[in-house]
TORDREN-287355 format. One record per residue (C-alpha): x, y, z; residue number from 1; residue in one letter. Coordinates in nm, 4 decimals. Example, Ala and Ser with C-alpha at 12.3 -4.5 7.8 and 13.67 -1.06 7.14 Angstrom:
TORDREN-287355
+----------+----------+----------+------+------+
|        x |        y |        z | resi | resn |
+----------+----------+----------+------+------+
|   1.2300 |  -0.4500 |   0.7800 |    1 |    A |
|   1.3670 |  -0.1060 |   0.7140 |    2 |    S |
+----------+----------+----------+------+------+
END
This chain:
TORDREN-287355
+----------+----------+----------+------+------+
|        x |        y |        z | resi | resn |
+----------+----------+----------+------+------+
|  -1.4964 |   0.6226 |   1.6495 |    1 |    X |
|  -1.2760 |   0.7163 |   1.3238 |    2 |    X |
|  -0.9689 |   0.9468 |   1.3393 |    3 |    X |
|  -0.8414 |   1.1236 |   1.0561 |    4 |    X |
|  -0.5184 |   1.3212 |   0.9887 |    5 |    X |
|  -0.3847 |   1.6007 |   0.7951 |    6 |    X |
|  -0.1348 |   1.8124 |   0.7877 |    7 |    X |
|  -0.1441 |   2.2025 |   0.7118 |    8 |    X |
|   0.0470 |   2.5383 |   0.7383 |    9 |    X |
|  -0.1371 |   2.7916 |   0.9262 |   10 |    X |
|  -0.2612 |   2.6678 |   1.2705 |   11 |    X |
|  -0.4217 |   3.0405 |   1.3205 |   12 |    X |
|  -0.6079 |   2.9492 |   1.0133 |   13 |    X |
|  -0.7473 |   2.6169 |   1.1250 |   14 |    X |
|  -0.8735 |   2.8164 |   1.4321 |   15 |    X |
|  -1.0444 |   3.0359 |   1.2750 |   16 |    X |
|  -1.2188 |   2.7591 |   1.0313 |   17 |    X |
|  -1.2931 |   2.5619 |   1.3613 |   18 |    X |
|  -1.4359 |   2.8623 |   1.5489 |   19 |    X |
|  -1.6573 |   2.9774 |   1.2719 |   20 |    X |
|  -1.9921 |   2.8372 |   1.1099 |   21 |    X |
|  -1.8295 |   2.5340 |   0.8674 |   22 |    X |
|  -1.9107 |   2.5187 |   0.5303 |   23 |    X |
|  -2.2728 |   2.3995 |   0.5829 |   24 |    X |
|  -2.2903 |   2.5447 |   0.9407 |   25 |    X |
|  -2.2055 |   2.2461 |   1.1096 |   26 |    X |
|  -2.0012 |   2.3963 |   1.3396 |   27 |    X |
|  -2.2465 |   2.4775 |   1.7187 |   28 |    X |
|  -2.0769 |   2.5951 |   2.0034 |   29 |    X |
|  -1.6799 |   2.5617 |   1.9441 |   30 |    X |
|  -1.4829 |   2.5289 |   2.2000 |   31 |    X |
|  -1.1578 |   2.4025 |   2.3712 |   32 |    X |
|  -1.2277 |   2.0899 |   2.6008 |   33 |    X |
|  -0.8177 |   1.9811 |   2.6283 |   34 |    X |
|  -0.4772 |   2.1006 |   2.5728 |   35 |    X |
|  -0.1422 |   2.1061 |   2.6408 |   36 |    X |
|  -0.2470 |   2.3409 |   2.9622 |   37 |    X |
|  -0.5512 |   2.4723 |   3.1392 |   38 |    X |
|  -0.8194 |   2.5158 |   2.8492 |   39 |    X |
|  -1.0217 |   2.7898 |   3.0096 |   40 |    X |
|  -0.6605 |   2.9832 |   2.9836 |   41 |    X |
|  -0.5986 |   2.9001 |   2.6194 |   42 |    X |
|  -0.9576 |   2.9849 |   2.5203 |   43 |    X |
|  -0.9611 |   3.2705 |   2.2602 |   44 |    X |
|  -1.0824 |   3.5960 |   2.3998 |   45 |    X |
|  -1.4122 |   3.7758 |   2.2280 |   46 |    X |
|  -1.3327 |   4.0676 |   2.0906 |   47 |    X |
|  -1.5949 |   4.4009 |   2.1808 |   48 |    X |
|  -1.8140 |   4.3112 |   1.8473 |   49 |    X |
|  -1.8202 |   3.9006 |   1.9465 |   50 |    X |
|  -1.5593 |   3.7520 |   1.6693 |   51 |    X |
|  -1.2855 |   3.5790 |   1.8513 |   52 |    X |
|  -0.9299 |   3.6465 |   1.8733 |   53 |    X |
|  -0.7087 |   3.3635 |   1.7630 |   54 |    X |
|  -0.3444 |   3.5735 |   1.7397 |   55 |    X |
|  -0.2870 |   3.4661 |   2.1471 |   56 |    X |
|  -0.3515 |   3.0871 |   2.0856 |   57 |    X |
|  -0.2243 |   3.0975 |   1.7331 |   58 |    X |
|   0.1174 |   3.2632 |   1.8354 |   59 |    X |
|   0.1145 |   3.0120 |   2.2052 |   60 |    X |
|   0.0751 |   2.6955 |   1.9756 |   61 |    X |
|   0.3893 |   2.8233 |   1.6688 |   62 |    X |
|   0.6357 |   2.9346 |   1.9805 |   63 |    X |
|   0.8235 |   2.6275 |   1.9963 |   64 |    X |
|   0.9012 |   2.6639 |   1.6186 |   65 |    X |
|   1.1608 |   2.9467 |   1.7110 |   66 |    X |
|   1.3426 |   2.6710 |   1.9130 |   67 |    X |
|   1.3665 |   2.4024 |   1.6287 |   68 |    X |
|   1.6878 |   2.3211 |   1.5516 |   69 |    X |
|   1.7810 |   2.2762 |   1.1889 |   70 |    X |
|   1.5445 |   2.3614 |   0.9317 |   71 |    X |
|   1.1579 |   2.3567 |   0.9749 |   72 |    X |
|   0.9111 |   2.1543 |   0.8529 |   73 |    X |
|   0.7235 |   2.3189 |   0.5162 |   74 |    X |
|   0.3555 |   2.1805 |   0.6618 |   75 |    X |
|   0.4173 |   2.1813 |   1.0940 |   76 |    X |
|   0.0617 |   2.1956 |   1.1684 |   77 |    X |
|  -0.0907 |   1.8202 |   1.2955 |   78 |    X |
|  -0.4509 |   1.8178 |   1.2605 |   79 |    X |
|  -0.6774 |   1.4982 |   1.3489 |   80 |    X |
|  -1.0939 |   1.4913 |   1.3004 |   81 |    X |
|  -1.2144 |   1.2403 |   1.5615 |   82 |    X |
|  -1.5603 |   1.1550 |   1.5271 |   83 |    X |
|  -1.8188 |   0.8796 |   1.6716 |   84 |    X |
|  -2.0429 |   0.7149 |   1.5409 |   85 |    X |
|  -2.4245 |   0.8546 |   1.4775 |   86 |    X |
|  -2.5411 |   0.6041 |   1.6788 |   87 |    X |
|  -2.3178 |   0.6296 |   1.9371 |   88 |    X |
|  -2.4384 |   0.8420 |   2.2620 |   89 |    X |
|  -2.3201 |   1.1895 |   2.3040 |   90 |    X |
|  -1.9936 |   1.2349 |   2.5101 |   91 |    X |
|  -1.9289 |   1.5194 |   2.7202 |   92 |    X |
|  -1.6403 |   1.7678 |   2.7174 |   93 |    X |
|  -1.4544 |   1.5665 |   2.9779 |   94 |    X |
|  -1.4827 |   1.2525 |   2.7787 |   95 |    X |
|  -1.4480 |   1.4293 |   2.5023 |   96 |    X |
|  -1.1168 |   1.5596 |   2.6677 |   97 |    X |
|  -0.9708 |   1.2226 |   2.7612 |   98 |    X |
|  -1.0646 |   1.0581 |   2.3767 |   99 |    X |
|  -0.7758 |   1.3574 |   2.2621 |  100 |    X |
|  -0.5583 |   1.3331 |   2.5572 |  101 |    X |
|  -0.5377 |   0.9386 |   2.4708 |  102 |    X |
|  -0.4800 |   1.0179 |   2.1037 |  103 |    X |
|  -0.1607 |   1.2655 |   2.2326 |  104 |    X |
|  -0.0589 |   0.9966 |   2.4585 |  105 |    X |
|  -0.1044 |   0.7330 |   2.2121 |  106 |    X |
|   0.0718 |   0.9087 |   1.8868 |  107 |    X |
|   0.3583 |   1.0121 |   2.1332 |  108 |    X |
|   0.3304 |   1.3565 |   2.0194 |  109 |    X |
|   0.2499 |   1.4667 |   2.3985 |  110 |    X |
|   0.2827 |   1.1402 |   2.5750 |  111 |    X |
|   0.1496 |   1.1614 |   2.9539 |  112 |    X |
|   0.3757 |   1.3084 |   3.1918 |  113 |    X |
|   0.5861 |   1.4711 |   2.9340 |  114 |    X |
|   0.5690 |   1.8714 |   3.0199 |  115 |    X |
|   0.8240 |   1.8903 |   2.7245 |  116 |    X |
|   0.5659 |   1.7669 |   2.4640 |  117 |    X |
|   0.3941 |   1.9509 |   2.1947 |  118 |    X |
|   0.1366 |   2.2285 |   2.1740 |  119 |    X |
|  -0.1935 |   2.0925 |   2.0999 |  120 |    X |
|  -0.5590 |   2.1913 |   2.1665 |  121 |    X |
|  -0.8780 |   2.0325 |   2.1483 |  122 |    X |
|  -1.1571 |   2.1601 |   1.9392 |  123 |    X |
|  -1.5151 |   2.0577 |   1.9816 |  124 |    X |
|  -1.7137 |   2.2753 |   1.7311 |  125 |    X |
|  -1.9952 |   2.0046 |   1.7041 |  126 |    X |
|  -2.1800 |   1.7230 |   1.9294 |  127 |    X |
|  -2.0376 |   1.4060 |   1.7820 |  128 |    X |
|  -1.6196 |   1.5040 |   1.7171 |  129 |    X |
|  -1.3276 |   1.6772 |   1.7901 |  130 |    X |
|  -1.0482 |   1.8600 |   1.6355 |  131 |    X |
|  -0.6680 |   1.8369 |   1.7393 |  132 |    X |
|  -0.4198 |   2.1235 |   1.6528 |  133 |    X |
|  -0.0855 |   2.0911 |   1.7596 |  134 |    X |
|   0.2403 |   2.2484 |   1.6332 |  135 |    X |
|   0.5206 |   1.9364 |   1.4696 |  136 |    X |
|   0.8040 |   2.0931 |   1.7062 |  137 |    X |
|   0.8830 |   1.9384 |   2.1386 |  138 |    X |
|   0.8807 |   2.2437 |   2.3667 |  139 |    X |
|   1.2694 |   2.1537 |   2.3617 |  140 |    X |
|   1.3060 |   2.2724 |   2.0057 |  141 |    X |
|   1.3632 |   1.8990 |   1.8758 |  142 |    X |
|   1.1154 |   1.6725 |   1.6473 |  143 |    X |
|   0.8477 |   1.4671 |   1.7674 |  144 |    X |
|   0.8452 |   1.1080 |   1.6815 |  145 |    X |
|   0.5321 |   1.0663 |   1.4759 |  146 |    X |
|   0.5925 |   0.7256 |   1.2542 |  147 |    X |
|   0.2504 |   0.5778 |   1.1908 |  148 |    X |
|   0.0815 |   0.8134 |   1.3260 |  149 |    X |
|  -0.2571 |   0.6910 |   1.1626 |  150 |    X |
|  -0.2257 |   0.3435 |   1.2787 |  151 |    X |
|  -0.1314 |   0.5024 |   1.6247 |  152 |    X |
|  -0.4942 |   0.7610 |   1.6529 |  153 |    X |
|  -0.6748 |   0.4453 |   1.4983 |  154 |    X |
|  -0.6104 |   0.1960 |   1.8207 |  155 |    X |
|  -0.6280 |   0.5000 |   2.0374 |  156 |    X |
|  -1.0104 |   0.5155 |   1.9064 |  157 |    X |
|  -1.0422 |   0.1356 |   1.9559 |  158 |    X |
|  -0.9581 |   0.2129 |   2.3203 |  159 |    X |
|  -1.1806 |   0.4514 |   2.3451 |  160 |    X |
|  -1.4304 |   0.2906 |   2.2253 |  161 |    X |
|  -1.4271 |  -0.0006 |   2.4965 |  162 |    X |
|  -1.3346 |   0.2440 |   2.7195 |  163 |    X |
|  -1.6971 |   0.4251 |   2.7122 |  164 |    X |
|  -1.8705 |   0.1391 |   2.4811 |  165 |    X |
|  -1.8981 |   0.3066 |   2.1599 |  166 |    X |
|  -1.9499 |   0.1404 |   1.8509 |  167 |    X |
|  -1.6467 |  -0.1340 |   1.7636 |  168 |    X |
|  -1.4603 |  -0.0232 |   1.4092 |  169 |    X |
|  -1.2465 |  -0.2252 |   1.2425 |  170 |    X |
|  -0.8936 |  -0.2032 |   1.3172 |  171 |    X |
|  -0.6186 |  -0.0814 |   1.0441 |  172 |    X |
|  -0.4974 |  -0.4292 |   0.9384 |  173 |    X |
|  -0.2968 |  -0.2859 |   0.6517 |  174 |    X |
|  -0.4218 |  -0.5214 |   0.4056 |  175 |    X |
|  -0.5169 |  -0.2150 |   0.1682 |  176 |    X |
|  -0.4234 |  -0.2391 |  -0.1725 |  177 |    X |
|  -0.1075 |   0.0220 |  -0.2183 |  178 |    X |
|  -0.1293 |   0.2874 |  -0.4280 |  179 |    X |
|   0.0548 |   0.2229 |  -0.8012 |  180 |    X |
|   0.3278 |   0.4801 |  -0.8678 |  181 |    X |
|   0.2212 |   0.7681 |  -1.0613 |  182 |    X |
|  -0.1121 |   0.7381 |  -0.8079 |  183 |    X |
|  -0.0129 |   0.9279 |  -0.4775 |  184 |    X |
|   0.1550 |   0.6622 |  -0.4415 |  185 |    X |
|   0.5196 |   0.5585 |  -0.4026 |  186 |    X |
|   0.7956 |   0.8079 |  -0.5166 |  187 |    X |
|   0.9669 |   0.7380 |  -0.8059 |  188 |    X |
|   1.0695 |   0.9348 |  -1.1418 |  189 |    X |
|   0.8654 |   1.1619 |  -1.3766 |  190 |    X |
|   0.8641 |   0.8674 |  -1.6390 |  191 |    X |
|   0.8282 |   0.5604 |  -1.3992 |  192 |    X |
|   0.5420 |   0.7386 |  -1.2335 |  193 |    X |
|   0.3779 |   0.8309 |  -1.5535 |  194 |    X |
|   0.3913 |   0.4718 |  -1.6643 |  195 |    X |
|   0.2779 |   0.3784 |  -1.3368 |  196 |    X |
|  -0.0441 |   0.5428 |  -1.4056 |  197 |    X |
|  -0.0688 |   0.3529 |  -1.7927 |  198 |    X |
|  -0.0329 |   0.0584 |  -1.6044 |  199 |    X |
|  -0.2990 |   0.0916 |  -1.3639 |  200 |    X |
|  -0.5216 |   0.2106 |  -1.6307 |  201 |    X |
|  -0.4697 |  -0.1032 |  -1.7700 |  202 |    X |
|  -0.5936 |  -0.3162 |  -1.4885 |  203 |    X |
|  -0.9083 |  -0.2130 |  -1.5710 |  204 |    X |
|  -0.8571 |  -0.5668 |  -1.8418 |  205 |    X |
|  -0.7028 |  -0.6947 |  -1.4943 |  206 |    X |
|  -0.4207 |  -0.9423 |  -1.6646 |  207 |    X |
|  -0.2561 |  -1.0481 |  -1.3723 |  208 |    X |
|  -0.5769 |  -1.1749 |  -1.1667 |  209 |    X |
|  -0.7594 |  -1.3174 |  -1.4754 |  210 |    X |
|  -0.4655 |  -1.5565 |  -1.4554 |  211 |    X |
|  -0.3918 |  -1.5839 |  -1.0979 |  212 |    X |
|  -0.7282 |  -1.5305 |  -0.9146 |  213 |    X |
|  -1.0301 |  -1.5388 |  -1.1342 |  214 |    X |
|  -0.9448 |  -1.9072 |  -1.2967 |  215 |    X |
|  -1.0321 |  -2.1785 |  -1.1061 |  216 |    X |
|  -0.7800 |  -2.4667 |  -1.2498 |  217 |    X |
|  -0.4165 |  -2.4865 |  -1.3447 |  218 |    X |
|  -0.5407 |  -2.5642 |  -1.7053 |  219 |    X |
|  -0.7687 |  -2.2561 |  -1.7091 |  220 |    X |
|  -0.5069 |  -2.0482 |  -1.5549 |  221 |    X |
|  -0.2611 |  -2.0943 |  -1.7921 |  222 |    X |
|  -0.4956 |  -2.0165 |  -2.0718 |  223 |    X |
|  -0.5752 |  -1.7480 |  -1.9068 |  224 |    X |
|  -0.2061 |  -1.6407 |  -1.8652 |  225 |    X |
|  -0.1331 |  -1.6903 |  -2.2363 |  226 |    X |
|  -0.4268 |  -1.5206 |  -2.3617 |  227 |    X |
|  -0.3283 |  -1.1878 |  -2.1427 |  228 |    X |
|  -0.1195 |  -0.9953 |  -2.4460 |  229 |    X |
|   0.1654 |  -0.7990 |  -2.3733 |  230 |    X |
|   0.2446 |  -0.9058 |  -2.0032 |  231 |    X |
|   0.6203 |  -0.9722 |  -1.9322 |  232 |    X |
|   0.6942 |  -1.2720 |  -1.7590 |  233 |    X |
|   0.6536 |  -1.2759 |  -1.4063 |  234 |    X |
|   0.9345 |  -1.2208 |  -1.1729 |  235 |    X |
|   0.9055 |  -1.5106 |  -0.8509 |  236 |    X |
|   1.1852 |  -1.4664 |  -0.5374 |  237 |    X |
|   1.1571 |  -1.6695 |  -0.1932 |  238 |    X |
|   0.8926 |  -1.4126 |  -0.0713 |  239 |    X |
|   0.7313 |  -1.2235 |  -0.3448 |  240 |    X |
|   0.6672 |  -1.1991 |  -0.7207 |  241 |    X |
|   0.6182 |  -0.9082 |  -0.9417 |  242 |    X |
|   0.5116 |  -0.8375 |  -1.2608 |  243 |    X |
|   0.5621 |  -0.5746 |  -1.5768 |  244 |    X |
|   0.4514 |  -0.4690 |  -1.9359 |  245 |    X |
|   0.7538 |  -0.5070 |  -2.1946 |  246 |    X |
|   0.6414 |  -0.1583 |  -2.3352 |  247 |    X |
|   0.7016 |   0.0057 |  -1.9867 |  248 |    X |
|   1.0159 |   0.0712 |  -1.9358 |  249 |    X |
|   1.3365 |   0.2702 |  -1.8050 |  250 |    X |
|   1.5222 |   0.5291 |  -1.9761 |  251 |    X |
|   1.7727 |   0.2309 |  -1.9716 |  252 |    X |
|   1.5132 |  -0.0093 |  -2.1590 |  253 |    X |
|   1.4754 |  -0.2536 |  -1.8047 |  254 |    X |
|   1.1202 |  -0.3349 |  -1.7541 |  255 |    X |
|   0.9468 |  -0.1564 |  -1.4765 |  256 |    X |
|   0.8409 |  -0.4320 |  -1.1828 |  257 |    X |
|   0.5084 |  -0.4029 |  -0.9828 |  258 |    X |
|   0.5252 |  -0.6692 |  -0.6749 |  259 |    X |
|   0.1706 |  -0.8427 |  -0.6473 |  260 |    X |
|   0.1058 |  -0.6257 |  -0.3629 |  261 |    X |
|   0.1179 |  -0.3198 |  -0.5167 |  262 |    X |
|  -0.1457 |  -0.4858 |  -0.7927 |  263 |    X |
|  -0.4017 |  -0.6133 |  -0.5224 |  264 |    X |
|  -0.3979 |  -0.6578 |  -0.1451 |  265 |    X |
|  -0.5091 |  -1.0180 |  -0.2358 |  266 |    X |
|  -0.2191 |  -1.0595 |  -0.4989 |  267 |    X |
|   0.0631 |  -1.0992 |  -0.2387 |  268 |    X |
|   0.2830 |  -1.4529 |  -0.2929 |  269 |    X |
|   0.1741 |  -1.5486 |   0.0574 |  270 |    X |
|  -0.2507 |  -1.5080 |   0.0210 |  271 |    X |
|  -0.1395 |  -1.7009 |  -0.3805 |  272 |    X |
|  -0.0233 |  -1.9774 |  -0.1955 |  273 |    X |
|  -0.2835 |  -1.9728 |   0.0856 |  274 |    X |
|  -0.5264 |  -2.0274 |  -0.1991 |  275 |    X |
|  -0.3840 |  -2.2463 |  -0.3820 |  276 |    X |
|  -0.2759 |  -2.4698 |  -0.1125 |  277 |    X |
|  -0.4742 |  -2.3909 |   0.1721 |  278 |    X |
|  -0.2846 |  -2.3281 |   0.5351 |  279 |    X |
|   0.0088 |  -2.4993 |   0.6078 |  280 |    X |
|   0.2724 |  -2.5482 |   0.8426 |  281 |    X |
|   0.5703 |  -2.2622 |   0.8858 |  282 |    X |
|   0.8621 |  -2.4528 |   0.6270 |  283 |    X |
|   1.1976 |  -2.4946 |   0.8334 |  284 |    X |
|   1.0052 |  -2.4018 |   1.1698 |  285 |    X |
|   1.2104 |  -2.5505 |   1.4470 |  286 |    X |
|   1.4848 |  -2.7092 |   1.2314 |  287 |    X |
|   1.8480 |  -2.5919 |   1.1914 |  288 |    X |
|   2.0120 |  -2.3408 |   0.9860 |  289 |    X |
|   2.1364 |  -2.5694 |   0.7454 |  290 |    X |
|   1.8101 |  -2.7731 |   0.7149 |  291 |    X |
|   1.5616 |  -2.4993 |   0.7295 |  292 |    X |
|   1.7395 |  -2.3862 |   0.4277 |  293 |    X |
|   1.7006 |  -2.6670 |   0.2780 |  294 |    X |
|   1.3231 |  -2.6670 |   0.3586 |  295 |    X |
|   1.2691 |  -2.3392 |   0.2129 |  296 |    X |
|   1.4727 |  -2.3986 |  -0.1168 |  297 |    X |
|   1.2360 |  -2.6892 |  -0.1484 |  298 |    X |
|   0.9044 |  -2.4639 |  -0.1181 |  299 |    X |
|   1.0361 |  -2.1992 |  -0.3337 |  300 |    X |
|   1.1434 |  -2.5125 |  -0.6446 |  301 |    X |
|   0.7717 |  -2.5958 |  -0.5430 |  302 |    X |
|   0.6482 |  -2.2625 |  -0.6012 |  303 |    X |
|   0.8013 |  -2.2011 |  -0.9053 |  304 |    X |
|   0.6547 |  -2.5509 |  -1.0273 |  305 |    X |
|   0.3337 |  -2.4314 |  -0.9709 |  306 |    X |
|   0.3479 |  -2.0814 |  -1.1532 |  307 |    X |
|   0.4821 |  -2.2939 |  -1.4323 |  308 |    X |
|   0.1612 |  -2.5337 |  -1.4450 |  309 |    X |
|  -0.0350 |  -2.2088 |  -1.3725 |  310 |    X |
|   0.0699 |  -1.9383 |  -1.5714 |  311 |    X |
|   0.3048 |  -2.1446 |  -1.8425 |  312 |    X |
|   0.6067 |  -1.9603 |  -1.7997 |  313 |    X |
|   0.8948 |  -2.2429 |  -1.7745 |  314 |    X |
|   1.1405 |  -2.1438 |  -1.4386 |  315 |    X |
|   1.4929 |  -2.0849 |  -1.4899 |  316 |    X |
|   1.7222 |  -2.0568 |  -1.1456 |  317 |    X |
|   1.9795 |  -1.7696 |  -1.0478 |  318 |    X |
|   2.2009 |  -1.6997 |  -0.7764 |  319 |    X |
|   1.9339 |  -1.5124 |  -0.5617 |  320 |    X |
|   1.6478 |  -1.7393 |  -0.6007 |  321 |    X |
|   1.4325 |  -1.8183 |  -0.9241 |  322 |    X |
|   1.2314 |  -1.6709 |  -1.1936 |  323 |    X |
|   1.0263 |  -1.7406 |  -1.4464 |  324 |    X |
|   1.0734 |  -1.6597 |  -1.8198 |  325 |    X |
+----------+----------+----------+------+------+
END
């Protein structure tokens, strides 16, 4: 089972997609099956030539944005596709009903027992999924809390899943590569996003894991390392590294950074050292302040060693940790 937000505008808008024939008439039978009251009274009304009348729903689910306090939200319409799989069996509306009720529950958008919660309905306009609408505004005209919202509708699926053994998906580790800047990704300037997207164009010559994850010995990697033209020096700290191209740059001429996890989920410092060293022990674990210190200053002289041996770059310390250059 697979959940999927959006966001949109227009919730009377989304009805009427919902409640009409899709865009390759996929869409049998739509109907409510859950909500934030009685379905069978939030159900829109036929009109006398059979088209439906969303304005009653459509006004029911926006009424709570008169109450917001402060300014409103440019896109307050939550929308989340939940769908099994094809070879799961078919659930009924009830089911059906307590798969989105979970999902509410889970996201803390309309958590169980709260009467104050959001306006939401349930959509089922086909055999295998749902729809969720609901309005971004608490019946008490203040903001839901909706951090990680994804994450949230993806273990309330899991649940779901055991709860009426579905299919078992995956769960959202978060080891995804992140999106470069310039790439829907993080938000940063006109000119550091546009270079953003030069420098992901150049990873298709991937520089970084010729060197780092492609060569199999320190001798190989470092030839590897010198033979990648036009890469700045690598950046290494107690936790991370990144990396940068000396012809990307600020409007003050500094060198834009990427951090290896921004490169590759597999580029991280940590999952480096993993394969180079295999798994270890947690350094300082158990030991005192002053000693566990010491135990990490250790690792990091250790780690900077080996990105010498490995890449060719000679370290140089600083007050905040080291670097290579």
């Amino acid at each position: 089972m697979i959940g999927k937000v959006l966001r949109g505008t227009d919730a009377r808008r989304l009805l009427y997609y919902l409640y009409g024939p899709g865009k390759a008439n996929e869409h049998t039978d739509p109907h409510l099956v859950a909500g934030f009251c009685d379905p069978a009274e939030l159900e829109p009304e036929h009109r006398p030539g059979g088209s439906r009348d969303f304005r009653r729903l459509a006004a029911l689910l926006a009424q709570p944005l008169a109450a917001l306090a402060g300014p409103g939200d440019i896109r307050p319409v939550w929308h989340c596709a939940i769908r099994a799989a094809p070879e799961d069996r078919l659930l009924s509306d009830a089911e059906w009903a307590q798969v989105a009720a979970a999902v509410m529950d889970r996201t803390e958008l309309a958590p169980a027992g709260d009467d104050l919660g959001v306006r939401w309905v349930a959509v089922r306009d086909a055999a295998d999924h749902v729809h969720l609408v609901a309005t971004l505004v608490r019946q008490d005209g203040t903001r839901p809390r909706r951090w990680n919202d994804f994450y949230r509708v993806r273990a309330a699926c899991q649940q779901a899943e055991a709860r009426f053994r579905l299919r078992a998906t995956a769960p959202a580790d978060r080891t995804a590569a992140r999106p470069v800047p310039g790439q829907n990704g993080p938000r940063g300037t006109g000119g550091t996003n546009h270079r953003g997207s030069r420098c992901a164009a150049k990873r298709v010559q991937r520089p970084p894991e010729q060197h780092l994850n492609s060569s199999s010995s320190p001798t190989s990697k470092r030839r590897a390392s010198r033979s990648a033209s036009g890469t700045a020096p690598p950046t290494i700290g107690v936790t991370g590294y990144a990396v940068g191209l000396p012809s990307h740059r600020t409007k003050d001429g500094q060198i834009v950074w990427y951090g290896g996890g921004k490169l590759a989920a597999d580029l991280t410092l940590p999952k480096l050292r993993h394969r180079w060293t295999g798994p270890g022990a947690v350094p300082g674990q158990g030991l005192p302040p002053a000693a566990a210190r010491g135990v990490l200053r250790h690792q990091v002289a250790a780690s900077a060693r080996q990105a010498r041996e490995e890449t060719g770059f000679s370290p140089r310390w600083g007050r905040r940790g080291c670097w290579c250059g």
